[in-house]
N, CA, C and O atoms as CSV, one atom per row, in Angstrom:
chain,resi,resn,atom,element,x,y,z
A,1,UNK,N,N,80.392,108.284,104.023
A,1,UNK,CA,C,80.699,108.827,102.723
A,1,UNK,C,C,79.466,108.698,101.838
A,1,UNK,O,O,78.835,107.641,101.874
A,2,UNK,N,N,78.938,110.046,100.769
A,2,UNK,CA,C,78.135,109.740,99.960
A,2,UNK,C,C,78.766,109.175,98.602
A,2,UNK,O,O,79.872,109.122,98.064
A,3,UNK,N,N,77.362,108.757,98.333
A,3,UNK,CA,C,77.220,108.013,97.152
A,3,UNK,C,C,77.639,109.408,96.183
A,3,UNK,O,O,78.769,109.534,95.710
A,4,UNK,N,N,76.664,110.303,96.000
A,4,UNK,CA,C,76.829,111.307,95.287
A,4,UNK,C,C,78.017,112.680,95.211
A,4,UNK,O,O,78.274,113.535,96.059
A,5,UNK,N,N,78.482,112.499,94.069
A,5,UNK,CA,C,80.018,113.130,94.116
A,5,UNK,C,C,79.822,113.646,92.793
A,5,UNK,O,O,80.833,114.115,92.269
A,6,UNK,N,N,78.779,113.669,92.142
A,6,UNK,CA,C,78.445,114.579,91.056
A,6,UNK,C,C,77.000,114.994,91.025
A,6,UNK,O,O,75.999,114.278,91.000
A,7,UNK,N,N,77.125,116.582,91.032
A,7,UNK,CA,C,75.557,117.064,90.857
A,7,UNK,C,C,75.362,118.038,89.817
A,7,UNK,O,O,76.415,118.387,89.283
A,8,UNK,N,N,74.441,118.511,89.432
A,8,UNK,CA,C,74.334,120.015,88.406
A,8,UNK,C,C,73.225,120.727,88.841
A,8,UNK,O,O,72.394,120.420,89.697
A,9,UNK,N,N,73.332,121.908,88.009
A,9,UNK,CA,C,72.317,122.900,88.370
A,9,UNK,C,C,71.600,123.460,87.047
A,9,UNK,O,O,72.081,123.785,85.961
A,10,UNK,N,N,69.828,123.456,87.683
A,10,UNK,CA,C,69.786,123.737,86.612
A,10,UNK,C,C,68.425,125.299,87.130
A,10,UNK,O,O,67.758,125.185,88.158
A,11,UNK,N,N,68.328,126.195,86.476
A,11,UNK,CA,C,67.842,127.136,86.487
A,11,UNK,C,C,66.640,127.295,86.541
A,11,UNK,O,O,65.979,127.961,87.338
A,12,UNK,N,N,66.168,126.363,85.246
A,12,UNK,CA,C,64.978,126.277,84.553
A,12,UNK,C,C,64.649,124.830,84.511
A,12,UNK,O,O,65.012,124.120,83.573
A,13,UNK,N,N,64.059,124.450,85.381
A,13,UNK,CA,C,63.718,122.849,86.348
A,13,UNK,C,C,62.604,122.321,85.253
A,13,UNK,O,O,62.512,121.101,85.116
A,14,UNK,N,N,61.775,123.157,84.488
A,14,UNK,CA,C,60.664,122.597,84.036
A,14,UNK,C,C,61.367,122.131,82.716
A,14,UNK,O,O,60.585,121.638,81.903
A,15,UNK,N,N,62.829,122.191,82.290
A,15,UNK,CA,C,62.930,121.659,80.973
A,15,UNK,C,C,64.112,120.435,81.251
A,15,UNK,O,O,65.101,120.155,80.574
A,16,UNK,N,N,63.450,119.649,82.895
A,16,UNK,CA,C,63.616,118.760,82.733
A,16,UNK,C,C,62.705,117.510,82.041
A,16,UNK,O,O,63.021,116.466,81.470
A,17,UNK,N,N,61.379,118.164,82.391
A,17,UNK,CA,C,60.120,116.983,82.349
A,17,UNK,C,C,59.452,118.086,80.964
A,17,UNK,O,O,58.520,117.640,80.295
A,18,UNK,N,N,59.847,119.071,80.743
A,18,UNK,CA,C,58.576,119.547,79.561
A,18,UNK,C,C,59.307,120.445,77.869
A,18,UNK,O,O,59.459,121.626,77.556
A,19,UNK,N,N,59.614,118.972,77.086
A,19,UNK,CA,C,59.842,119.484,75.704
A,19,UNK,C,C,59.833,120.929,75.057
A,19,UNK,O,O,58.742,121.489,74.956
A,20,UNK,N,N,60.635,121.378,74.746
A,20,UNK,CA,C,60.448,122.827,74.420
A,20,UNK,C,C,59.511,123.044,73.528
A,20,UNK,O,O,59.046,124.177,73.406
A,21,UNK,N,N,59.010,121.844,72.640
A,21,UNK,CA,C,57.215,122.207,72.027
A,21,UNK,C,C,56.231,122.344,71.900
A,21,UNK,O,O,55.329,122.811,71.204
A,22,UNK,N,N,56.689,121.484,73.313
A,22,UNK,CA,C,55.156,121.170,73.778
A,22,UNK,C,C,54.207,121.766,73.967
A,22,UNK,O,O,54.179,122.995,73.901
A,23,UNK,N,N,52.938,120.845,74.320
A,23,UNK,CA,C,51.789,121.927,74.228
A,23,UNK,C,C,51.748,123.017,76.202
A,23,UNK,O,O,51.362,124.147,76.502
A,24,UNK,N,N,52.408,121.779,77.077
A,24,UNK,CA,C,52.446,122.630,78.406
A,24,UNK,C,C,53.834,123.583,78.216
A,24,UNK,O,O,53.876,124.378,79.155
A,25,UNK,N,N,54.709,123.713,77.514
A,25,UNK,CA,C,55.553,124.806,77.145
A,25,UNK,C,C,55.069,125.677,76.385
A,25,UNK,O,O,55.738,126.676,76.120
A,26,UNK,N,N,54.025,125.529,75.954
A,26,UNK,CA,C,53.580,126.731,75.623
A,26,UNK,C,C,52.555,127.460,76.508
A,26,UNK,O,O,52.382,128.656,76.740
A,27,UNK,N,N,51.974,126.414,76.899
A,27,UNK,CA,C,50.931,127.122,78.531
A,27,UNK,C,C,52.147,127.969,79.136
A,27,UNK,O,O,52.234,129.188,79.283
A,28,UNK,N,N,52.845,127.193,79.371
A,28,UNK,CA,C,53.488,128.369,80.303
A,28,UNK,C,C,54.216,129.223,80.054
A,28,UNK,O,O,54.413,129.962,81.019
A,29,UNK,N,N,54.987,129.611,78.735
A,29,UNK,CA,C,55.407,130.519,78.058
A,29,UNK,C,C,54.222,131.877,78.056
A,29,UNK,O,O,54.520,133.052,78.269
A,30,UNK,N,N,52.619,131.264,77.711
A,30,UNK,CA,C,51.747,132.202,77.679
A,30,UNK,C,C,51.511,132.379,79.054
A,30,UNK,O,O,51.676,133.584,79.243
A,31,UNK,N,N,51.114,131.654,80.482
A,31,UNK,CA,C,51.094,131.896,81.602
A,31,UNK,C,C,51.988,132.504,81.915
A,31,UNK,O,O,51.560,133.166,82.860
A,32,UNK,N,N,53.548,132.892,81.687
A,32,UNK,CA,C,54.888,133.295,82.058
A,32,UNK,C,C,54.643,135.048,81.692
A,32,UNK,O,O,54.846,135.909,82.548
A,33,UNK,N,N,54.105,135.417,80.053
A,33,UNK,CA,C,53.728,135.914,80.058
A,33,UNK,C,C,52.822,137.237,79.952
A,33,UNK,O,O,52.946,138.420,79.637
A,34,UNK,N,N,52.015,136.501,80.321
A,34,UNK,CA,C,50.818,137.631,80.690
A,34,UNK,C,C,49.789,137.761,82.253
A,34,UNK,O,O,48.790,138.416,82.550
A,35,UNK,N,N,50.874,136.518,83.160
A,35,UNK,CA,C,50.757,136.956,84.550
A,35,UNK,C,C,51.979,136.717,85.485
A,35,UNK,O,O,52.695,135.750,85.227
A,36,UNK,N,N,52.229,137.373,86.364
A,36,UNK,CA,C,53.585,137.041,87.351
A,36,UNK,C,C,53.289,135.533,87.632
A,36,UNK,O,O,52.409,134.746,87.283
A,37,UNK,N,N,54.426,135.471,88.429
A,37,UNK,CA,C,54.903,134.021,89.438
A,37,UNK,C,C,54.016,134.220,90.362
A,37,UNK,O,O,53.881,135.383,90.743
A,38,UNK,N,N,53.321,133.346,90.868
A,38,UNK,CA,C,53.145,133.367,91.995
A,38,UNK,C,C,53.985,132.887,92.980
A,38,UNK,O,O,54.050,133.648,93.946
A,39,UNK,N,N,54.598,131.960,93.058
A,39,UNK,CA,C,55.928,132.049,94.013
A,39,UNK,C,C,57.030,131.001,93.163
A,39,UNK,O,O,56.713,130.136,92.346
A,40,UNK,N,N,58.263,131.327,93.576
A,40,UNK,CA,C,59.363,130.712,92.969
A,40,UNK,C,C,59.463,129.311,93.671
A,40,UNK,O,O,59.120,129.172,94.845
A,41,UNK,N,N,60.021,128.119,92.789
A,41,UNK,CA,C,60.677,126.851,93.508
A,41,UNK,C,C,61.499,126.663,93.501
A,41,UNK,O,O,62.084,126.650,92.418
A,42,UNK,N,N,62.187,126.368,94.697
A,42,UNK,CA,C,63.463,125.517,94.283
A,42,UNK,C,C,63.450,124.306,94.555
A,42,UNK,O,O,62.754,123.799,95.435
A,43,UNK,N,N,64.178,123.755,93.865
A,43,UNK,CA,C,64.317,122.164,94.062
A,43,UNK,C,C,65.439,121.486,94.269
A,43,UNK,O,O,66.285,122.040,93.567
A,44,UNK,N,N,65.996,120.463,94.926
A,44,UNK,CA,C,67.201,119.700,94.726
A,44,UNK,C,C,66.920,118.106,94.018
A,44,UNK,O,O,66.624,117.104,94.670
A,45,UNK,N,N,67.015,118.141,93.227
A,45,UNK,CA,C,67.133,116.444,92.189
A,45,UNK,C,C,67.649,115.583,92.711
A,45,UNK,O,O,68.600,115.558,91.930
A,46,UNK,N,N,67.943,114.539,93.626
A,46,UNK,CA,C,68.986,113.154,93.768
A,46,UNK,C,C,68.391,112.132,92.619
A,46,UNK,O,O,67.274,111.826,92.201
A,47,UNK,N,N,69.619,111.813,92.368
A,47,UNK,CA,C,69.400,110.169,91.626
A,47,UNK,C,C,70.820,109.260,91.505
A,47,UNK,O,O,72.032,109.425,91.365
A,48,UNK,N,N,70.131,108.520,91.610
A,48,UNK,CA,C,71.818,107.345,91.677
A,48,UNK,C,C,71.801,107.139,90.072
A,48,UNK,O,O,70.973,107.202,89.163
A,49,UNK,N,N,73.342,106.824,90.250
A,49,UNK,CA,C,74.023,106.326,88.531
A,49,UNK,C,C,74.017,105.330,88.346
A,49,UNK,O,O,74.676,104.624,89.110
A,50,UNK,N,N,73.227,104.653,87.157
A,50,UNK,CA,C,73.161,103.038,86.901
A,50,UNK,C,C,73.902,102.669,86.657
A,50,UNK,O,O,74.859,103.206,86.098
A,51,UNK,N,N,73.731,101.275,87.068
A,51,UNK,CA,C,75.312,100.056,87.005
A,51,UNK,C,C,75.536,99.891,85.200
A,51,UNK,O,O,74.692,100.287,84.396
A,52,UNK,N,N,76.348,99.479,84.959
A,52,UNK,CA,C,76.621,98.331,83.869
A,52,UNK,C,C,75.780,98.170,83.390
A,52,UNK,O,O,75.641,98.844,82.369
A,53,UNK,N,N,74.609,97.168,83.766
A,53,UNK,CA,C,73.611,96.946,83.404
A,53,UNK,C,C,72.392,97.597,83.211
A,53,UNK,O,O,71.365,96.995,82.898
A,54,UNK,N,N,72.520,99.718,83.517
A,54,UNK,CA,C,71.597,100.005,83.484
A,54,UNK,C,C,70.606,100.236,84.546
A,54,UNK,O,O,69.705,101.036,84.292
A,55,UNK,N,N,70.623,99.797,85.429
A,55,UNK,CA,C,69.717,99.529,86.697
A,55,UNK,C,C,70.445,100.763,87.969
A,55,UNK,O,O,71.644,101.009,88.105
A,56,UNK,N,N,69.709,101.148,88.474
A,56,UNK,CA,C,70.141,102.097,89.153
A,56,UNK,C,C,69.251,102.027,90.698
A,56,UNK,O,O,68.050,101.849,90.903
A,57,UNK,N,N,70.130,102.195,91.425
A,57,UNK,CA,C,70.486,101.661,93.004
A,57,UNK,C,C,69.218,102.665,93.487
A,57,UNK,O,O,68.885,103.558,92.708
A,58,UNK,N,N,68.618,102.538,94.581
A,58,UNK,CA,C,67.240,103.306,95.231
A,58,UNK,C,C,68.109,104.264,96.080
A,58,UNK,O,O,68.888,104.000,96.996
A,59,UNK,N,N,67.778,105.400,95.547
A,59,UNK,CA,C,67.974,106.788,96.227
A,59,UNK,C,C,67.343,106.633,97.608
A,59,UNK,O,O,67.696,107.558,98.341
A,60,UNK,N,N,66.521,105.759,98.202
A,60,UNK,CA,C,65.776,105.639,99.240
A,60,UNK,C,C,66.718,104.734,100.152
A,60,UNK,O,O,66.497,103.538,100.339
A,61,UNK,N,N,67.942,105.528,100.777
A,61,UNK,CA,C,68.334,104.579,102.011
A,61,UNK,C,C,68.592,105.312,102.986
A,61,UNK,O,O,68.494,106.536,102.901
A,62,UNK,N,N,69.017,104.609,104.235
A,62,UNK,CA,C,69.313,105.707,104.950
A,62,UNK,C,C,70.375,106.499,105.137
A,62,UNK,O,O,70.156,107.596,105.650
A,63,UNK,N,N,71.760,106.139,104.772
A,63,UNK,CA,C,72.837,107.382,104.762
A,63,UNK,C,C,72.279,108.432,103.504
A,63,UNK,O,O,72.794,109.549,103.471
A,64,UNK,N,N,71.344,108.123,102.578
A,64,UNK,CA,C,70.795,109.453,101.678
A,64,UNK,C,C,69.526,110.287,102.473
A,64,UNK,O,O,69.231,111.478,102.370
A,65,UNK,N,N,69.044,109.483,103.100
A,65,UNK,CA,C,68.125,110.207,104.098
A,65,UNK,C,C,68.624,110.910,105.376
A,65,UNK,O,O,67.913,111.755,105.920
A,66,UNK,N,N,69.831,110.577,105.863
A,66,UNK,CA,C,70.312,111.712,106.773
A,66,UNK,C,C,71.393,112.110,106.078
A,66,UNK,O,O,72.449,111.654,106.515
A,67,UNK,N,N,71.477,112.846,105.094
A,67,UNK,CA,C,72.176,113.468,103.872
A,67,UNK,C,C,71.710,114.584,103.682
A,67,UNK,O,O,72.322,115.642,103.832
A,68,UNK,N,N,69.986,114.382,103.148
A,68,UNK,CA,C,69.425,115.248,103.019
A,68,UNK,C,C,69.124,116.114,104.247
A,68,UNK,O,O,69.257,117.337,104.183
A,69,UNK,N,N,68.581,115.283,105.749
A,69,UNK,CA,C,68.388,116.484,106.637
A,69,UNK,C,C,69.787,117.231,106.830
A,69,UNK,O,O,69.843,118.315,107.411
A,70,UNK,N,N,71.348,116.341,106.105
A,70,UNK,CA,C,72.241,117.742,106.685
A,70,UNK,C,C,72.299,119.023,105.710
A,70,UNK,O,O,72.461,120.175,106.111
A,71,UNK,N,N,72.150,118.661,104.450
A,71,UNK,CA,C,72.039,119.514,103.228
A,71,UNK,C,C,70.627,120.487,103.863
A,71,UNK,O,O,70.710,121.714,103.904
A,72,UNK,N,N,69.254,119.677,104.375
A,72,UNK,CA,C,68.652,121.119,104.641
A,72,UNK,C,C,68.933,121.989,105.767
A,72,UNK,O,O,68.574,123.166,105.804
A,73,UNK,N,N,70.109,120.913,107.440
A,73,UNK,CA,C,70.343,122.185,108.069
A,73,UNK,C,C,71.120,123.319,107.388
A,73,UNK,O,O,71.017,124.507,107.693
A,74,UNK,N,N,72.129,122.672,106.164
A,74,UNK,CA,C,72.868,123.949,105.829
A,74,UNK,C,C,71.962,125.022,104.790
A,74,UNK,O,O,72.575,126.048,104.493
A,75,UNK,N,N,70.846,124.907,104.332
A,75,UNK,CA,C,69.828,125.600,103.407
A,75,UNK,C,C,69.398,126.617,104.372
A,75,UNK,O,O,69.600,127.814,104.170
A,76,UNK,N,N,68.685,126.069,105.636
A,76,UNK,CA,C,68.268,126.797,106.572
A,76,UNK,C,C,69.029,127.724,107.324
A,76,UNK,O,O,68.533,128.611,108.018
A,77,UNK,N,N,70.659,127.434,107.131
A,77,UNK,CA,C,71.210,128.457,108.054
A,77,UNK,C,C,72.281,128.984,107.079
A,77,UNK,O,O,73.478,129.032,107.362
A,78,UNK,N,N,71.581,129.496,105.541
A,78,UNK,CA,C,72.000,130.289,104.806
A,78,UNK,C,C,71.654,131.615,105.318
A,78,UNK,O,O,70.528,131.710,105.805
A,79,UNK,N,N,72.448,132.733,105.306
A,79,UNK,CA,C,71.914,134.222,105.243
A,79,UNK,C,C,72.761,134.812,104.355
A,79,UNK,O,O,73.882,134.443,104.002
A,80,UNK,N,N,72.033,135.898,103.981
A,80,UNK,CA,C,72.488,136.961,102.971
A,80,UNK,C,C,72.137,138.256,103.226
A,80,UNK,O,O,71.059,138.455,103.787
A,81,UNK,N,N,73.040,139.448,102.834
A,81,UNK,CA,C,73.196,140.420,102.809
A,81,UNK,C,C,72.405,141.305,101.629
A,81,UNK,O,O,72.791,141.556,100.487
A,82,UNK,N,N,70.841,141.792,102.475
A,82,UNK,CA,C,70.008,142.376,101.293
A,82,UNK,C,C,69.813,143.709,101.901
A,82,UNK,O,O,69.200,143.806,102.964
A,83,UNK,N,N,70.254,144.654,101.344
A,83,UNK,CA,C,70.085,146.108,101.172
A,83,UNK,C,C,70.402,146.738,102.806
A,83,UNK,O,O,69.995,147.790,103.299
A,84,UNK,N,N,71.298,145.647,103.426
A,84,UNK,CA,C,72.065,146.057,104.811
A,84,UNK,C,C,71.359,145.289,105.770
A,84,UNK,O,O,71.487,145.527,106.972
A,85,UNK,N,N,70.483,144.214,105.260
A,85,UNK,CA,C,69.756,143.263,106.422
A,85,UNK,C,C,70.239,142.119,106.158
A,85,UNK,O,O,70.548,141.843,104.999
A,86,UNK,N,N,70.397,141.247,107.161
A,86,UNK,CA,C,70.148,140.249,107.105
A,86,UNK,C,C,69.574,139.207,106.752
A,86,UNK,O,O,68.991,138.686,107.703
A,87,UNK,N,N,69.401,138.282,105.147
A,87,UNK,CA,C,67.784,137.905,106.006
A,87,UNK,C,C,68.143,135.815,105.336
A,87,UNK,O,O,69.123,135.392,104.724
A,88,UNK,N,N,67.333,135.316,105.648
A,88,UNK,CA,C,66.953,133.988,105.509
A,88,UNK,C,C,66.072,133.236,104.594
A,88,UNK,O,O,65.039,133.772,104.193
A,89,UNK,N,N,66.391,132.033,104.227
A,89,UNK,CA,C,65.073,131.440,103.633
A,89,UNK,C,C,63.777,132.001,104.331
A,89,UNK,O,O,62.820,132.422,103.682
A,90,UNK,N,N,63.823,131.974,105.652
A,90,UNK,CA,C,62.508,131.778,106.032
A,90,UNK,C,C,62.117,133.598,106.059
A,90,UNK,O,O,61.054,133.935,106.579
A,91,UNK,N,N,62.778,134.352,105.643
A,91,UNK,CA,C,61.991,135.981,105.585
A,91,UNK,C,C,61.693,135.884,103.699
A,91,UNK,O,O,61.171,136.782,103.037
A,92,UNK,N,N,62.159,134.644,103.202
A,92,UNK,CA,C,61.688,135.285,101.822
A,92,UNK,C,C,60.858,133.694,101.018
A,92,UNK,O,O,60.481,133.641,99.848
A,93,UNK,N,N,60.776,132.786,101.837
A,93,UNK,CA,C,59.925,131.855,101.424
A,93,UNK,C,C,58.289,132.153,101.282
A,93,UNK,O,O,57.632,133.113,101.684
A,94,UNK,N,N,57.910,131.015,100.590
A,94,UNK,CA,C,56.562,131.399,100.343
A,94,UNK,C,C,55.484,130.729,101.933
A,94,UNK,O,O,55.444,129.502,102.019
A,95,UNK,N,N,54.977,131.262,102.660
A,95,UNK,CA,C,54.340,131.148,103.935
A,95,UNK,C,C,52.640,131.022,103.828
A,95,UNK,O,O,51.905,131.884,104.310
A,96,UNK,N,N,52.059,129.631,103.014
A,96,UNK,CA,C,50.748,130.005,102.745
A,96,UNK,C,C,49.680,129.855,103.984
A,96,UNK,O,O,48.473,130.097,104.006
A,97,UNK,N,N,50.420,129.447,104.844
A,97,UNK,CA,C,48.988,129.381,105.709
A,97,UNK,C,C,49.980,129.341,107.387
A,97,UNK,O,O,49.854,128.539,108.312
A,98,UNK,N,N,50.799,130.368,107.278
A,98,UNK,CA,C,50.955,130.510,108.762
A,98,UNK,C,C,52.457,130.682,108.561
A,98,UNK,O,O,52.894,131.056,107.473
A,99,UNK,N,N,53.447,130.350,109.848
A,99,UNK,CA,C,54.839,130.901,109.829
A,99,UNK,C,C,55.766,130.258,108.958
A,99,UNK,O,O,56.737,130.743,108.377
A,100,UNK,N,N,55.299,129.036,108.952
A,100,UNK,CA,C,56.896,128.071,108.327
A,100,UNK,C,C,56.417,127.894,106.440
A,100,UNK,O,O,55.427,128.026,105.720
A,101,UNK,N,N,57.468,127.622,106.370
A,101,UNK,CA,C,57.731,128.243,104.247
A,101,UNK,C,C,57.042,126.969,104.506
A,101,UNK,O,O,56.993,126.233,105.491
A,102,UNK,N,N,56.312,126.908,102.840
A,102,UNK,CA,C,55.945,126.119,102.271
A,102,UNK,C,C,57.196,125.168,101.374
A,102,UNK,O,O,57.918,125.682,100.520
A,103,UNK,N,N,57.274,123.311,101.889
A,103,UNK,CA,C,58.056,122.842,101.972
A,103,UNK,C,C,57.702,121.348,101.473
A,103,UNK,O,O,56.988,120.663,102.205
A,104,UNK,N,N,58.126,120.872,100.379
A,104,UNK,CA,C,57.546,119.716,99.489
A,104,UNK,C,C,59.120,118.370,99.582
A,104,UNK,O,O,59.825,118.250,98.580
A,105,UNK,N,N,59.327,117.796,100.455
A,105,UNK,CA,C,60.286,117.225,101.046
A,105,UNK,C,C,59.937,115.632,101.724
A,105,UNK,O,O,59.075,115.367,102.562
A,106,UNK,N,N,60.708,114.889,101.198
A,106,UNK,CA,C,60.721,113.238,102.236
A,106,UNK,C,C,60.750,113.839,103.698
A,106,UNK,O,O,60.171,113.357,104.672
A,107,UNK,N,N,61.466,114.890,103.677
A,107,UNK,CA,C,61.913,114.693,105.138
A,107,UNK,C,C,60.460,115.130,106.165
A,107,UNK,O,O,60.252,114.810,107.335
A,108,UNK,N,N,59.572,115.990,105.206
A,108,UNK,CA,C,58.463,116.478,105.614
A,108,UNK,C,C,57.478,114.713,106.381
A,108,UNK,O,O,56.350,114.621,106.865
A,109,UNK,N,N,58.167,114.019,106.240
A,109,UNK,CA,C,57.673,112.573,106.468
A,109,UNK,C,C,58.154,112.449,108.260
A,109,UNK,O,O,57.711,111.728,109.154
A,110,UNK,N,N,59.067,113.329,108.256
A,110,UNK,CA,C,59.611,113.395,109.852
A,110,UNK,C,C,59.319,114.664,110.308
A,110,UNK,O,O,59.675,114.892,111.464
A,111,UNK,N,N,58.672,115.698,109.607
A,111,UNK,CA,C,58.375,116.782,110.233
A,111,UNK,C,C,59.734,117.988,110.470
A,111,UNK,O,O,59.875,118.930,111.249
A,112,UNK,N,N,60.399,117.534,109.621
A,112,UNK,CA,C,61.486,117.898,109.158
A,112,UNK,C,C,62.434,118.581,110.337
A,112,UNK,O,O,62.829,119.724,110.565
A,113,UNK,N,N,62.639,116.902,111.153
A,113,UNK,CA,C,63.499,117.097,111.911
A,113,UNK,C,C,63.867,115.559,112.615
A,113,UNK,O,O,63.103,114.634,112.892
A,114,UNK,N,N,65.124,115.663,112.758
A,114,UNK,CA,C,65.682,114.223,112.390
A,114,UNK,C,C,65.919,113.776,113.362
A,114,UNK,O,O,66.813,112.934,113.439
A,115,UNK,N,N,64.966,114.308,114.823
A,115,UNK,CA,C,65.103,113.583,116.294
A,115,UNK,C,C,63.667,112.412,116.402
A,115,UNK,O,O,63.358,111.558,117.233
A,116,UNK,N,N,62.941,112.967,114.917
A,116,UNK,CA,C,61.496,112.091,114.351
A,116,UNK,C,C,62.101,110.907,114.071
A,116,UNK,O,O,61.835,109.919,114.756
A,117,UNK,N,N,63.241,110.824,112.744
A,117,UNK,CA,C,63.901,109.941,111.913
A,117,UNK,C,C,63.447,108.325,112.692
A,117,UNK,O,O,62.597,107.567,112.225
A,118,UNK,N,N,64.298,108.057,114.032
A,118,UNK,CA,C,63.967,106.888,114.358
A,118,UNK,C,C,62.924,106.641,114.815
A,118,UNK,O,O,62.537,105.482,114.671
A,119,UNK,N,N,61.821,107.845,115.729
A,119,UNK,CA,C,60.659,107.802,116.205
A,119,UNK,C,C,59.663,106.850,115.499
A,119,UNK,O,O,58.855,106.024,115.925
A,120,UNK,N,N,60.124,107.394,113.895
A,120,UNK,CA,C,58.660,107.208,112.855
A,120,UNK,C,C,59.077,105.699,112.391
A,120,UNK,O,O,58.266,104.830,112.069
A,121,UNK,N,N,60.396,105.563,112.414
A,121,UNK,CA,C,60.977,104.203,111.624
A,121,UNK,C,C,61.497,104.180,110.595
A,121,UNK,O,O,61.174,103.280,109.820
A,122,UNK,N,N,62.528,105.187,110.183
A,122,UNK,CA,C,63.869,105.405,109.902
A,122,UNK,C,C,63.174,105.168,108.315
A,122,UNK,O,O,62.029,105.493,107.999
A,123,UNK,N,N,63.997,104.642,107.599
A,123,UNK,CA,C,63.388,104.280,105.894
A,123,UNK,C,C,62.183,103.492,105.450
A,123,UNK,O,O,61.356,103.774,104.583
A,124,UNK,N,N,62.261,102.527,106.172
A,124,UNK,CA,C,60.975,101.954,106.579
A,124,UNK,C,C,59.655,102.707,105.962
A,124,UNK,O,O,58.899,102.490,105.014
A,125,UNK,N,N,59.797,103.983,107.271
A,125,UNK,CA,C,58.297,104.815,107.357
A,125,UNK,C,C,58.599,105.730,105.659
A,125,UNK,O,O,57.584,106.266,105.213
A,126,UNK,N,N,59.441,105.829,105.101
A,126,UNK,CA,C,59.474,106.607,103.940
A,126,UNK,C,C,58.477,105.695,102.763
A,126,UNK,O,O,57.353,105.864,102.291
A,127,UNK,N,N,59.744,104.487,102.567
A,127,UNK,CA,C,59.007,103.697,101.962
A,127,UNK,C,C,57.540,103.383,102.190
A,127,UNK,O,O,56.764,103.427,101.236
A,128,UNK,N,N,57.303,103.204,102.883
A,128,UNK,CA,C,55.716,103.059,103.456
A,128,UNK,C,C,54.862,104.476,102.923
A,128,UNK,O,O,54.008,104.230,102.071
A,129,UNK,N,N,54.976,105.679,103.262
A,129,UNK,CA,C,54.682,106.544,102.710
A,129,UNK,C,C,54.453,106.926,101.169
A,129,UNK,O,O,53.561,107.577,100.626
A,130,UNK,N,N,55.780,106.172,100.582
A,130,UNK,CA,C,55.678,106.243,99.075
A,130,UNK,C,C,54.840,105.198,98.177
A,130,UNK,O,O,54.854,105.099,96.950
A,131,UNK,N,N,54.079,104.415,99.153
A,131,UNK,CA,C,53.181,103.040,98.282
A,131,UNK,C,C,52.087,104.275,98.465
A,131,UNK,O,O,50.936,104.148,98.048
């Protein structure tokens, strides 16, 4: 069972971290525009809910780490119906230097595939990664 049983969505990801006055809200209001995207992000947020006291439990364990690889098999084996095709993350991700989308992920710590998970050393190798 997860921990997490409440999530939200949010559209516009950058007005989590950037004040609507700021001086980088306005970079990018003027970057927004007077040039396109260069490619779209998406993101998924985890965070645990602090106790009582405020203090809040490490998103870094392992039933949240094989959580996430099941949340990305189900990302990956989304399809949708575009103009009578078929198609996938991977026909409309951003691909900068060869076949597989460009992919900013813990799990990218296993090569984003979870027969690595114990290979590398399960949370361990995350934590280790994140010093």
């Amino acid at each position: 069972m997860s921990n997490f049983y409440r999530y939200g969505t949010w559209t516009r990801l950058e007005k989590l971290w950037v004040g609507p006055g700021s001086k980088a809200a306005e970079e990018k209001q003027f970057f927004d525009s007077h040039l396109a995207p260069f490619y779209r992000i998406e993101q998924i947020v985890l965070a645990t809910i602090p106790d009582a006291n405020g203090i809040s439990a490490s998103v870094v364990t392992e039933n949240n780490i094989k959580l996430l690889f099941e949340i990305q098999k189900k990302v990956d084996g989304i399809r949708a119906n575009f103009s009578g095709s078929m198609i996938s993350l991977t026909d409309i991700c951003m691909k900068p230097i060869g076949q597989d989308c460009a992919t900013q992920s813990v799990l990218q710590y296993f090569k984003m595939d979870l027969r690595n998970y114990d290979n590398y050393g399960g949370v361990q190798h995350v934590e280790y990664c994140f010093q």
